[in-house]
C-alpha angles and dihedrals in degrees: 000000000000117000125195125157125221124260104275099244090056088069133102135172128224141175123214130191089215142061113260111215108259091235085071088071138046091234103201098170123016138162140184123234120196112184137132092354101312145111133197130161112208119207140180110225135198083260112025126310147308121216106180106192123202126187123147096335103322129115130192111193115199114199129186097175134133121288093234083058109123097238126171118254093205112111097355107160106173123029120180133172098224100239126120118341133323145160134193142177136213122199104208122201105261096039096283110147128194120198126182129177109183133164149179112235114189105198134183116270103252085053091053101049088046088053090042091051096044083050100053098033095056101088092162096072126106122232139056116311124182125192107201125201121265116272089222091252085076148048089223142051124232114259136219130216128176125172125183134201114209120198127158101272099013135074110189112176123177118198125191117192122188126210100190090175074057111039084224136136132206118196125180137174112187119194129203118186130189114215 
């Protein structure tokens, strides 16, 4: 199946506190985490990522797609163009908190290709990592890589997206935290 991944500047990032139906993404990498009470499944996307939370009924849905994506409007409670830094916070009923810090970080070439490397070298890591196919401007594809901590009441995952057409790197780490 052919992966490339969209020009950096096209993406946005979203929270939902709802499920999205899995026909809406090109899933490429995904895994299931069951800890405290809770459940997520963590996925690499053609554009980003997809973390889909689940505790008593309610669901948090975490989104790096495209902003072209058809996405639904319905329920969207955070809805960010991906460029610099940022860092947001959702109070759920019950006590439950997200917190999410992400950014864009363009970097000079020499610094991308060494990240990039490092990434997809280190095949003792732990964690989901997608190679995705060149875009034609360069040798290599953009790569994905998503690691998550699992501890009784808290989820933290930390996703790291490369743009090699862009020299660009998005990083994430998402936290969801029981009362």
């Amino acid at each position: 199946m052919l992966s490339v991944r969209p020009r950096v500047a096209e993406l946005a990032f979203h929270l939902y506190g709802r499920s999205l139906h899995p026909e809406l993404f090109t899933t490429f990498k995904s895994c299931e985490f069951r800890q405290g009470g809770y459940v997520a499944q963590v996925s690499i996307t053609s554009a980003g990522h997809v973390i889909t939370w689940q505790y008593g009924g309610l669901t948090l849905t975490e989104v790096a797609a495209s902003a072209q994506h058809p996405l639904p409007r319905r329920r969207r409670l955070i809805d960010h163009r991906l460029d610099g830094q940022r860092t947001d916070r959702v109070e759920c009923r019950g006590g439950v908190t997200y917190d999410v810090s992400f950014q864009l970080e363009p970097v000079k070439p020499e610094v991308f290709w060494t990240f990039q490397e490092e990434l997809a070298n280190d095949s003792g890591r732990e964690g989901l990592l997608h190679q995705f196919e060149s875009s034609g401007r360069m040798a290599l594809g953009a790569l994905s890589y998503i690691y998550a901590e699992t501890r009784a009441r808290t989820l933290v995952v930390q996703a790291f997206h490369t743009f090699p057409d862009d020299y660009a790197i998005v990083k994430s780490r998402s936290t969801f935290t029981l009362p």
